[in-house]
Backbone as a chain_set.jsonl record, in Angstrom:
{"seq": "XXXXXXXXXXXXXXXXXXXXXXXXXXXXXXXXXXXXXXXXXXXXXXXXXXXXXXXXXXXXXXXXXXXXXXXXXXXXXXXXXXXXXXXXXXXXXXXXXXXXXXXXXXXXXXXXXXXXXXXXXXXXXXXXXXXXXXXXXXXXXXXXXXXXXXXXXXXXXXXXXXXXXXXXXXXXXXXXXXXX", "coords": {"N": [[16.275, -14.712, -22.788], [14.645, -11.666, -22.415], [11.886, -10.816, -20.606], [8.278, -9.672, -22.069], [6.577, -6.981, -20.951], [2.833, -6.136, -20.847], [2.623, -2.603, -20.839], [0.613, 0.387, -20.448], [1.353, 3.28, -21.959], [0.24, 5.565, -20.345], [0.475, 4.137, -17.892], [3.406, 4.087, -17.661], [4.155, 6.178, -17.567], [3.112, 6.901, -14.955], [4.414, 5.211, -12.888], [7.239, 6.126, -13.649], [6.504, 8.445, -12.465], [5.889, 7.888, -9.772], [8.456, 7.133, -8.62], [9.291, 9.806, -7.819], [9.533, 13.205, -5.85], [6.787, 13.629, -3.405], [5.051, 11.775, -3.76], [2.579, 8.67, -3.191], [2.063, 5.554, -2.768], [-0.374, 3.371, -2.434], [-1.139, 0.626, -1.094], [-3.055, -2.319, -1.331], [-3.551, -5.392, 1.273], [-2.112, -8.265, 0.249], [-3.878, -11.274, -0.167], [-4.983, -13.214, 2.795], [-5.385, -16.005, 5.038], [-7.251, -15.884, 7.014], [-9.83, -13.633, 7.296], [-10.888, -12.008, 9.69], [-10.174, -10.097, 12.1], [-7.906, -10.768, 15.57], [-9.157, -10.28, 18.7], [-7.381, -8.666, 19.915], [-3.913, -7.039, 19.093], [-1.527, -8.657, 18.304], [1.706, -7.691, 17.403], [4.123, -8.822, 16.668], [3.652, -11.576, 17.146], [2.817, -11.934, 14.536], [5.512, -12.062, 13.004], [6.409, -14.958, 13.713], [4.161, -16.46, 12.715], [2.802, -16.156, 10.194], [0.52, -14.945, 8.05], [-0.402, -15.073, 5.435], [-1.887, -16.697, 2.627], [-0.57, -19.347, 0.209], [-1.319, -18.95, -2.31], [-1.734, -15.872, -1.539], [0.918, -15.012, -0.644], [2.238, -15.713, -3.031], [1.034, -13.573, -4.799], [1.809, -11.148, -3.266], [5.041, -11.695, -3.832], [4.384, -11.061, -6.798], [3.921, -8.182, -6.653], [6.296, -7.642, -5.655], [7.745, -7.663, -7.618], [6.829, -6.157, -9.717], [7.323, -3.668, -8.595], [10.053, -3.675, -7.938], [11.317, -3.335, -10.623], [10.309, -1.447, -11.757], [11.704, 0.114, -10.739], [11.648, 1.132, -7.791], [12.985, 1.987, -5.426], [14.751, 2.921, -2.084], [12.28, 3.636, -0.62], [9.772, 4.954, 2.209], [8.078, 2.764, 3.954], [5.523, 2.062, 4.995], [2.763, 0.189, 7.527], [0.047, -1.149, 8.257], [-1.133, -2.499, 11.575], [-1.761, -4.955, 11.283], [-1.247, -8.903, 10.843], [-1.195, -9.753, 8.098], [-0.993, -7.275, 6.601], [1.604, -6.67, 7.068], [3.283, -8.324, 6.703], [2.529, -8.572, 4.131], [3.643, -5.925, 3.174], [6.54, -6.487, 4.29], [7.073, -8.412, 2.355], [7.489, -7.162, -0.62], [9.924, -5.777, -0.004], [10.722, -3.816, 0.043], [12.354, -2.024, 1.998], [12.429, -1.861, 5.896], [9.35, -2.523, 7.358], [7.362, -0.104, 8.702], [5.215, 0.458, 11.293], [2.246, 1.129, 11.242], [-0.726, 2.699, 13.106], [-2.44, 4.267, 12.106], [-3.05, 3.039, 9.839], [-4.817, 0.371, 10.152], [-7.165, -1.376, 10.056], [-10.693, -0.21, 10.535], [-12.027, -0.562, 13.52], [-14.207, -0.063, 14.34], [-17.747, 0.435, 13.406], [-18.543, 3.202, 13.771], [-19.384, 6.138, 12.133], [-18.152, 8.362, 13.076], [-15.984, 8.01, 14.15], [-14.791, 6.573, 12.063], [-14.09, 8.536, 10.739], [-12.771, 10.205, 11.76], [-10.463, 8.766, 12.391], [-9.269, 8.425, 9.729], [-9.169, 11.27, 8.759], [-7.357, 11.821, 10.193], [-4.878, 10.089, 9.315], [-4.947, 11.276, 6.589], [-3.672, 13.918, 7.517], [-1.152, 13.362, 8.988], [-0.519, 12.318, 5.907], [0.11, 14.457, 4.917], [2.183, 16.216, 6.454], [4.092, 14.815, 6.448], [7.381, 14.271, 4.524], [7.884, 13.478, 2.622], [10.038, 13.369, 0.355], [11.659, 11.23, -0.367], [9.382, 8.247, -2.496], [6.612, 7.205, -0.399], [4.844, 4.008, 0.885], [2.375, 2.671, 1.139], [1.071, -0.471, 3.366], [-2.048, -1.256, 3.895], [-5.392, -1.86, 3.996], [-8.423, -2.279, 2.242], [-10.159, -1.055, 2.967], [-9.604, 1.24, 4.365], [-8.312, 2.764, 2.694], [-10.213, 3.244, 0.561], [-12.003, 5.172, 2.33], [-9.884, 7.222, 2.74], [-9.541, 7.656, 0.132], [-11.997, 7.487, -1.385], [-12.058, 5.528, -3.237], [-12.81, 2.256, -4.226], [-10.167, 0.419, -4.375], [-9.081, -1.986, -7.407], [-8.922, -5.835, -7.073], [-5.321, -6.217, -6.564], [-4.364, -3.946, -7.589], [-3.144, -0.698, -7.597], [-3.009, 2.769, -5.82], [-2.462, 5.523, -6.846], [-0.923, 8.537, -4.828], [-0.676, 12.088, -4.814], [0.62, 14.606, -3.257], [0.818, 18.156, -3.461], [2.65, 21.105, -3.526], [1.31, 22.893, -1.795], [0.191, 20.814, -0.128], [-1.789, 19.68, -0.908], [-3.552, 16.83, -1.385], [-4.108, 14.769, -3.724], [-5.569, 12.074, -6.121], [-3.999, 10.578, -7.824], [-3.722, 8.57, -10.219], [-4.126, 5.216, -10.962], [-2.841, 2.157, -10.778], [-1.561, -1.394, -11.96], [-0.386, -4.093, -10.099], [0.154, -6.073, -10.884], [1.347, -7.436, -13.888], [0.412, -8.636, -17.267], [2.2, -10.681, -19.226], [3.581, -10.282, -22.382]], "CA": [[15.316, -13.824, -23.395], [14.055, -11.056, -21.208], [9.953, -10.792, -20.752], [7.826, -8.359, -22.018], [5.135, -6.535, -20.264], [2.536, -4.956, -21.217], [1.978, -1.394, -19.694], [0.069, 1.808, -21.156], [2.291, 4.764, -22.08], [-0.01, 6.227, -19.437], [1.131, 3.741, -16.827], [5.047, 4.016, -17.789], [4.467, 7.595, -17.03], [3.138, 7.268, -13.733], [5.436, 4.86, -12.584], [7.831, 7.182, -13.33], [6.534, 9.617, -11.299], [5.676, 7.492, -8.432], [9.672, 7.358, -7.475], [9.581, 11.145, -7.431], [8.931, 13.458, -4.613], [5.804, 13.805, -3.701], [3.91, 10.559, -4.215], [1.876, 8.203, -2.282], [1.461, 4.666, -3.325], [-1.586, 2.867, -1.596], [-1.776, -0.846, -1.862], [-4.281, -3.264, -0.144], [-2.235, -6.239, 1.801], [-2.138, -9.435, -0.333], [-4.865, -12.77, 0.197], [-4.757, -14.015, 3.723], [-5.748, -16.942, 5.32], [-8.263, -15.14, 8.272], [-10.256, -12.282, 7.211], [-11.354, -11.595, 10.685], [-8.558, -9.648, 13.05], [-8.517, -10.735, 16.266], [-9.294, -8.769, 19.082], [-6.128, -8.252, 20.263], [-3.12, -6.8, 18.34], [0.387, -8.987, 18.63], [2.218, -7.867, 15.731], [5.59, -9.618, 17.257], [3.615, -13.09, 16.74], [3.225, -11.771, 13.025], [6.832, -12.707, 12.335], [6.532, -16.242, 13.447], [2.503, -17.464, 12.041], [2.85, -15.162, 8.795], [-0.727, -15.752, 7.47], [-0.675, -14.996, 3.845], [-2.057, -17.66, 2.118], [0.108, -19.143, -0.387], [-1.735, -17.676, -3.197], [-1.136, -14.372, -1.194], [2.634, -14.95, -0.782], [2.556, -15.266, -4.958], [0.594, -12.297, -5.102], [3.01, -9.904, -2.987], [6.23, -11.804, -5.071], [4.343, -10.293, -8.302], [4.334, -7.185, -6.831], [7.975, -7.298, -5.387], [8.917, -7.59, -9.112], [6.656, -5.023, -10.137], [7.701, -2.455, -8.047], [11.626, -2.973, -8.623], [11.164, -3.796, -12.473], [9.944, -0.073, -11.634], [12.904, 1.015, -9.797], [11.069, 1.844, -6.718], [13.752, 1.754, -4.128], [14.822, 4.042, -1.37], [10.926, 4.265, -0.071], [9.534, 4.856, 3.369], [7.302, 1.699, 3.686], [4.435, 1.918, 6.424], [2.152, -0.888, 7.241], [-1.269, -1.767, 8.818], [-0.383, -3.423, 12.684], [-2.423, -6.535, 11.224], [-0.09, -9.727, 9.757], [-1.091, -9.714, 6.715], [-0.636, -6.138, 6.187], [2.99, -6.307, 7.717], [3.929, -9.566, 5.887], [2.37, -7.94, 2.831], [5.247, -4.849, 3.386], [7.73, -7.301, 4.164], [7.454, -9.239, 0.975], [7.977, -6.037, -1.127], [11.389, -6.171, -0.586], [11.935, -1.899, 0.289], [12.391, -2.208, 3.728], [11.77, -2.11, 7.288], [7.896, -1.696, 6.941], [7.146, 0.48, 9.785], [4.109, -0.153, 11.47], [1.387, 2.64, 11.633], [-2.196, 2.26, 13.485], [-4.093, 4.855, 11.315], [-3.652, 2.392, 8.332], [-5.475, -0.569, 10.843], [-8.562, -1.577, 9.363], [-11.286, 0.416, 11.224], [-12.347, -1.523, 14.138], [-15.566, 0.501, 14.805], [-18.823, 1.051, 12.668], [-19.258, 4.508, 14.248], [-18.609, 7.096, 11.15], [-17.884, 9.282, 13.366], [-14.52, 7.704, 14.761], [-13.854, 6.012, 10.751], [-13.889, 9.891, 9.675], [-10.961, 10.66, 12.707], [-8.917, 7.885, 11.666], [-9.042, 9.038, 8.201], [-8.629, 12.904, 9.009], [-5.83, 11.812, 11.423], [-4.059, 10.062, 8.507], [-4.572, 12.517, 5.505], [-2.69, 14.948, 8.502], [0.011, 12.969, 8.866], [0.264, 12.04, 5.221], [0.764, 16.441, 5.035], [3.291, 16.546, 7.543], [5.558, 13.778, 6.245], [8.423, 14.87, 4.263], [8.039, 12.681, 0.659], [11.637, 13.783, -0.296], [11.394, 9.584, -0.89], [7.975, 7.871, -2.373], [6.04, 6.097, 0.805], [4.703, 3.131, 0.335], [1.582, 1.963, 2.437], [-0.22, -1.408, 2.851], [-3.106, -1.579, 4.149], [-6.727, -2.61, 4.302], [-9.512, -1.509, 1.479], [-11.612, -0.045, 3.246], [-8.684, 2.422, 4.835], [-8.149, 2.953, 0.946], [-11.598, 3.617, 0.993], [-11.531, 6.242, 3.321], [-9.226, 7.935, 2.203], [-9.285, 8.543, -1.647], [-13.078, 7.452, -1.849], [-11.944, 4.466, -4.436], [-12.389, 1.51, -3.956], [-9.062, -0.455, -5.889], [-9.17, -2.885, -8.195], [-7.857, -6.346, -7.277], [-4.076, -6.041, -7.401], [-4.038, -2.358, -7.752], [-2.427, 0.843, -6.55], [-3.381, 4.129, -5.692], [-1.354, 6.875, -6.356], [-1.058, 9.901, -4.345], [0.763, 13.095, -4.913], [0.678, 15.841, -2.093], [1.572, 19.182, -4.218], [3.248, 21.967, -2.827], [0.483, 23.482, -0.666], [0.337, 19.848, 0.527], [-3.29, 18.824, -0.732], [-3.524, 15.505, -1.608], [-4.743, 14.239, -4.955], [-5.24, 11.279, -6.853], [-2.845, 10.748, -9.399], [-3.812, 7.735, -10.933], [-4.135, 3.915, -10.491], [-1.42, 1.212, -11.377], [-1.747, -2.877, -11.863], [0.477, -4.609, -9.398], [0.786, -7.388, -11.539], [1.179, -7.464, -15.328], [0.283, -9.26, -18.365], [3.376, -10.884, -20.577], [3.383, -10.332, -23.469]], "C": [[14.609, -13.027, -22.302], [12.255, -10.994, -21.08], [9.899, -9.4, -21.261], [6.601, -8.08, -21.13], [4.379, -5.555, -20.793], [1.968, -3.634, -20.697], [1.922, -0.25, -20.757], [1.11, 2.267, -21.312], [2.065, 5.747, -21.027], [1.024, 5.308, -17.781], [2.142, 3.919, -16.548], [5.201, 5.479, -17.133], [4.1, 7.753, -15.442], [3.998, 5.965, -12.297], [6.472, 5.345, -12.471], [7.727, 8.229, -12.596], [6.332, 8.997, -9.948], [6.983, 7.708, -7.345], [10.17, 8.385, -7.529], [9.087, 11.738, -6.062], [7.702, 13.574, -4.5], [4.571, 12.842, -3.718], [3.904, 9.212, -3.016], [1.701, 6.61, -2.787], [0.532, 3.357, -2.507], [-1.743, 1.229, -1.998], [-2.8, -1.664, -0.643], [-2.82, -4.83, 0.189], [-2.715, -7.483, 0.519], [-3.045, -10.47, 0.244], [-4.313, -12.996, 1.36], [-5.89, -14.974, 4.127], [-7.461, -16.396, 5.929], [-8.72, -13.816, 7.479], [-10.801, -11.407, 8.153], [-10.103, -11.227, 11.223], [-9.308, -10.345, 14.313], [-8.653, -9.675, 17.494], [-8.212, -8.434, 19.861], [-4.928, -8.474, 19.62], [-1.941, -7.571, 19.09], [0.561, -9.115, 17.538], [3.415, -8.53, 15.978], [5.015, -11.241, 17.095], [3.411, -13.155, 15.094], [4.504, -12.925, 12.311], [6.679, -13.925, 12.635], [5.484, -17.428, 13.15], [2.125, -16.227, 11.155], [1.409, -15.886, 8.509], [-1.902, -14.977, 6.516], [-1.157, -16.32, 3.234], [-1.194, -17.789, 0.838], [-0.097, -18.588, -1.927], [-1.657, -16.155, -2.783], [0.423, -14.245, -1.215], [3.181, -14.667, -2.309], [2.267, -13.773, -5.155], [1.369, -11.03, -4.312], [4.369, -10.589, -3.381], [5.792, -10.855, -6.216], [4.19, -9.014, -7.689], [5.264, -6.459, -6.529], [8.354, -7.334, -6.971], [8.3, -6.702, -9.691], [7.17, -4.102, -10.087], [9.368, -2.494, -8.232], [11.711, -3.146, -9.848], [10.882, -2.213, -12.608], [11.016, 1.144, -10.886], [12.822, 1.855, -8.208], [12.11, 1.221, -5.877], [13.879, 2.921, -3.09], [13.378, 4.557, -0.64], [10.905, 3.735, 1.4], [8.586, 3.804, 3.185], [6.643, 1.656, 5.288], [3.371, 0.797, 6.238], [0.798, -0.857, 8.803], [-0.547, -2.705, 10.217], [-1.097, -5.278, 11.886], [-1.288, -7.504, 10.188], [0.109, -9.686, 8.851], [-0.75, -8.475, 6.058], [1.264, -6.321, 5.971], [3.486, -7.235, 6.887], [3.53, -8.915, 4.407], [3.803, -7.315, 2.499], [6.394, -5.791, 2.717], [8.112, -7.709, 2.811], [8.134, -8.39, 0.068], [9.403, -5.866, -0.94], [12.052, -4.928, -0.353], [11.932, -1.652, 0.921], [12.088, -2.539, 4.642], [10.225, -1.451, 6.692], [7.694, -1.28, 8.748], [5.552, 0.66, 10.273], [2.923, 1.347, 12.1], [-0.103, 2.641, 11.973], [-3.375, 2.898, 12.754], [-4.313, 3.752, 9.964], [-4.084, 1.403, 9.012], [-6.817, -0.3, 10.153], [-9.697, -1.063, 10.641], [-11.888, -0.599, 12.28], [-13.808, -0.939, 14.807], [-16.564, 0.454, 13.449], [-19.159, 2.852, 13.196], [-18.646, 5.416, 13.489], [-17.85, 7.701, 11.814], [-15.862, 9.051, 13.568], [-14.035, 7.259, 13.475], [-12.966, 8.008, 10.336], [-12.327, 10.93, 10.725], [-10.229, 10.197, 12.051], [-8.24, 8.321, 10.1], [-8.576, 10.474, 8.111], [-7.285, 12.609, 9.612], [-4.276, 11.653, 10.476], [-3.584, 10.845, 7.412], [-3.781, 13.5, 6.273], [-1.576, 14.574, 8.748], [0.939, 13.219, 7.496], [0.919, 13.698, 4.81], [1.91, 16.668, 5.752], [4.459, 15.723, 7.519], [6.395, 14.468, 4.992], [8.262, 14.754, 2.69], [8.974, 13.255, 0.21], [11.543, 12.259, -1.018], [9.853, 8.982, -1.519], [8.032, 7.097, -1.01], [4.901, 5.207, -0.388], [3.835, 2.671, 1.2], [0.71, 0.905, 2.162], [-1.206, -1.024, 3.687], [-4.72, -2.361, 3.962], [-7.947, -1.883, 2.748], [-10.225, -1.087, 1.699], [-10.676, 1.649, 3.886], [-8.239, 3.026, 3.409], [-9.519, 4.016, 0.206], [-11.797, 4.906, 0.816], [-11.157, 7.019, 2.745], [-9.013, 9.079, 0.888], [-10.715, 8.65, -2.181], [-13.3, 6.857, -3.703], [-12.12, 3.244, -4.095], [-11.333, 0.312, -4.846], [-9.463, -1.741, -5.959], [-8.186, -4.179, -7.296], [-6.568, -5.882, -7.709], [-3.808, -4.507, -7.946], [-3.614, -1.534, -6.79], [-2.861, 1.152, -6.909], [-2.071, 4.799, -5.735], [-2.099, 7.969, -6.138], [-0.322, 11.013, -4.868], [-0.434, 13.941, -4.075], [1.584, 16.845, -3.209], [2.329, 20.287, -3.162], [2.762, 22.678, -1.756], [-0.345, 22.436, -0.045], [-1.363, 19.374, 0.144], [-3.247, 17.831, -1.531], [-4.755, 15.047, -2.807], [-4.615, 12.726, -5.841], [-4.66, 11.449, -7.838], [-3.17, 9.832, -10.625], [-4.045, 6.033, -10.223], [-2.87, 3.022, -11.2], [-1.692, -0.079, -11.406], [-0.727, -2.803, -11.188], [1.443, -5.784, -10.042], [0.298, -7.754, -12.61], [0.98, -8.512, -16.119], [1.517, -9.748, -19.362], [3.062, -11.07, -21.51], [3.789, -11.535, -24.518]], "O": [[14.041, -13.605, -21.375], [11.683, -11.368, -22.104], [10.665, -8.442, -21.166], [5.812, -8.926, -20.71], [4.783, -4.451, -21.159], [0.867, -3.629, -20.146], [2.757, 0.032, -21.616], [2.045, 1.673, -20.775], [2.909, 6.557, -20.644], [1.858, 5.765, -16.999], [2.38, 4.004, -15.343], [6.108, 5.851, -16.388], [4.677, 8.584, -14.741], [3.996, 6.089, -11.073], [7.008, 5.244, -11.367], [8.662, 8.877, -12.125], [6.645, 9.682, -8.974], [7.001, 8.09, -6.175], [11.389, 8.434, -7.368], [8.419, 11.085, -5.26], [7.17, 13.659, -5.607], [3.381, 13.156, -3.692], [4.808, 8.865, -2.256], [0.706, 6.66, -3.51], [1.173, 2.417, -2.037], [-2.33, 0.763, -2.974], [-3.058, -1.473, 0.545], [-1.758, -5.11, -0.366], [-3.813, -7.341, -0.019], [-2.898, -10.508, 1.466], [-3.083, -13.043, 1.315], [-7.05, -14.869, 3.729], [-8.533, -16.539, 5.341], [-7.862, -13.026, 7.086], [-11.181, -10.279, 7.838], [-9.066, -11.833, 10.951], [-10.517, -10.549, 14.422], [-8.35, -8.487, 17.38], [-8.539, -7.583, 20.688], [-4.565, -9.632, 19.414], [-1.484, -7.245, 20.185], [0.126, -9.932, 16.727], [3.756, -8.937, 14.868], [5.858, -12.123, 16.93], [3.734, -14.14, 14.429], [4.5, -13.929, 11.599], [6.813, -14.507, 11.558], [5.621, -18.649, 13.222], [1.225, -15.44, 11.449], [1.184, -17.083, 8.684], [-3.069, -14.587, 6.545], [-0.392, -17.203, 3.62], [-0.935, -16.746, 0.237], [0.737, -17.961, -2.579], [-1.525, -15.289, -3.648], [1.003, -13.35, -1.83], [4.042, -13.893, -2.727], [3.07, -12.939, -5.573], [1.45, -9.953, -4.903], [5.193, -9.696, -3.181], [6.557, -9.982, -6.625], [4.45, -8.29, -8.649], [5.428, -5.262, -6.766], [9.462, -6.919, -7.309], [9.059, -6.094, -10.445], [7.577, -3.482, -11.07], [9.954, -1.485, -8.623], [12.91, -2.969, -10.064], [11.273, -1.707, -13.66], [11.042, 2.352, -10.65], [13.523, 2.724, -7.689], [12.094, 0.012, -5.648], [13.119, 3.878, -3.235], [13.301, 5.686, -0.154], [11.495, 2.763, 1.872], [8.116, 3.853, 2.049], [7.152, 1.321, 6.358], [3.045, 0.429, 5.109], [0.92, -0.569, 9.994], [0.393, -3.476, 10.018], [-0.736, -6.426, 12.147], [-0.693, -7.11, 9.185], [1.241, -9.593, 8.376], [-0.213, -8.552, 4.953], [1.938, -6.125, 4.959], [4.367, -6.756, 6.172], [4.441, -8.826, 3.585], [4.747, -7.811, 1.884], [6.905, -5.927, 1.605], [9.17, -7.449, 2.237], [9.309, -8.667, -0.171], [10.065, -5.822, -1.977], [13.261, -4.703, -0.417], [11.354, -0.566, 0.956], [11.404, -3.562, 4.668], [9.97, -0.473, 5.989], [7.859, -2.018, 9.72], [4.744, 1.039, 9.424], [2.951, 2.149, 13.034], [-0.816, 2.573, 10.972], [-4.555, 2.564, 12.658], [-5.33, 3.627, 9.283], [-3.559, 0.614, 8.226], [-7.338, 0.764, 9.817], [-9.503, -1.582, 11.74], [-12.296, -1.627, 11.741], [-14.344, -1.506, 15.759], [-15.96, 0.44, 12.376], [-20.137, 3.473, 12.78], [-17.497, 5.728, 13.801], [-16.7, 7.767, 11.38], [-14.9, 9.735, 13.217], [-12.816, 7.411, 13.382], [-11.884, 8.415, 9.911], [-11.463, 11.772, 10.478], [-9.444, 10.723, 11.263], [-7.104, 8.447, 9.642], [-7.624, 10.776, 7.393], [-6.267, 13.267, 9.397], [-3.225, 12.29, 10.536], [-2.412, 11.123, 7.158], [-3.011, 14.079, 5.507], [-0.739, 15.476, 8.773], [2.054, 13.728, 7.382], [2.082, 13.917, 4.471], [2.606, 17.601, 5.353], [5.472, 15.784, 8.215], [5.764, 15.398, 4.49], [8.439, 15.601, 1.815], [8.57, 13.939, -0.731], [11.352, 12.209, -2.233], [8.956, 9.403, -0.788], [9.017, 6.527, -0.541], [4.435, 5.392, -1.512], [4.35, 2.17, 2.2], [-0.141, 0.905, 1.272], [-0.805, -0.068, 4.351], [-4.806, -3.578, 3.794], [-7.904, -0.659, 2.621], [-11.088, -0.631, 0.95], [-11.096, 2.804, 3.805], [-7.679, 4.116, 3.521], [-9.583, 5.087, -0.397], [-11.81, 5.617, -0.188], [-11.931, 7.717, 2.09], [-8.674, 10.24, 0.663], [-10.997, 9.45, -3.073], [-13.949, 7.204, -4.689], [-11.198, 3.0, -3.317], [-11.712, -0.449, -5.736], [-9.975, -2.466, -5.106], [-7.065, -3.902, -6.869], [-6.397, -5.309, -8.785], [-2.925, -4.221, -8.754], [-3.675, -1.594, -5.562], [-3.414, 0.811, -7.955], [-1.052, 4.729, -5.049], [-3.143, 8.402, -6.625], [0.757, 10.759, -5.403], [-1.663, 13.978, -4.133], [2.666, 16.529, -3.702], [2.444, 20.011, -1.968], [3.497, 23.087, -0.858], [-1.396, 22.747, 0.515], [-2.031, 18.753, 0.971], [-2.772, 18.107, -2.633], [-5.978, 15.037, -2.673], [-3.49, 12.351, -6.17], [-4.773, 12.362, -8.657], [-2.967, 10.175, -11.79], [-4.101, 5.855, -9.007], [-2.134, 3.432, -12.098], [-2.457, -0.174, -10.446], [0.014, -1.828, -11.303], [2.593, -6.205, -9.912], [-0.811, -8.28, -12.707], [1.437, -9.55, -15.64], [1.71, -9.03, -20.344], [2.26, -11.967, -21.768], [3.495, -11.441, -25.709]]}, "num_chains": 1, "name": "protein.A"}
């Protein structure tokens, strides 16, 4: 017997558009152990003291089955240098997650330098191609930043970049559904 789920008519629709060109999908990394980084980045010890907690490991499974139950394949997948970000990625299941420092959780209080990091990235996300959806974990406050949302538990952001490349919210998405 297959499951059901239940998702809006609105959601079905922007799911569908997410694996078009054009679109942005923003997630926060999954529960980890440490909520403190420390102060020095080794994402190469990542791979061997993963530190998702195992209620986080569940929680990026439910949204590896979200997202292909959604058909999201073929995406660029960028990730936060911090473990949990990267192990987040990983779990997901749509590739190499490629590791990108503007989505790093801000390591200053000084607006001035949050409001670079954030300009730096909205400039990138303009200058990247989206022929494929991207796919970025990160941090909630780089989420933040960015769209000036802060998501829901377990939620996406969608983006879409239009043709004269300005960047709009599209909508929000659950990660992880209700059976019906």
């Amino acid at each position: 017997m297959a499951l059901s789920y239940y998702e809006s008519e609105e959601e079905l629709k922007l799911w569908r558009d997410v694996v078009r060109p054009g679109h942005i999908l923003l997630i926060e990394h999954a529960e980890a152990a440490i909520t403190e980084d420390p102060a020095k980045l080794d994402a190469q010890a990542c791979y061997k003291f993963l530190n998702l907690t195992d209620s986080g490991k569940t929680q990026a499974k439910r949204y590896y089955n979200t997202l292909h139950r959604h058909d999201l394949q073929d995406a660029m997948v960028y990730s936060s240098q911090w473990c949990r970000a990267i192990e987040t990625a990983t779990r997901l299941g749509l590739g190499v997650a490629h590791e990108l420092p503007m989505l790093n959780a801000p390591t200053s209080e000084n607006p001035a330098i949050i409001k670079l990091q954030t300009d730096t990235l909205a400039k990138w996300l303009k200058r990247q191609s989206l022929k494929h959806p991207h796919v970025l974990v990160t941090h909630k406050e780089v989420i933040q930043q960015l769209t000036g949302v802060v998501p829901a538990k377990d939620e996406a952001i969608v983006l879409y970049r239009d043709k004269r490349r300005r960047l709009t919210i599209k909508g929000h998405l659950p990660l992880i559904h209700v059976i019906k």
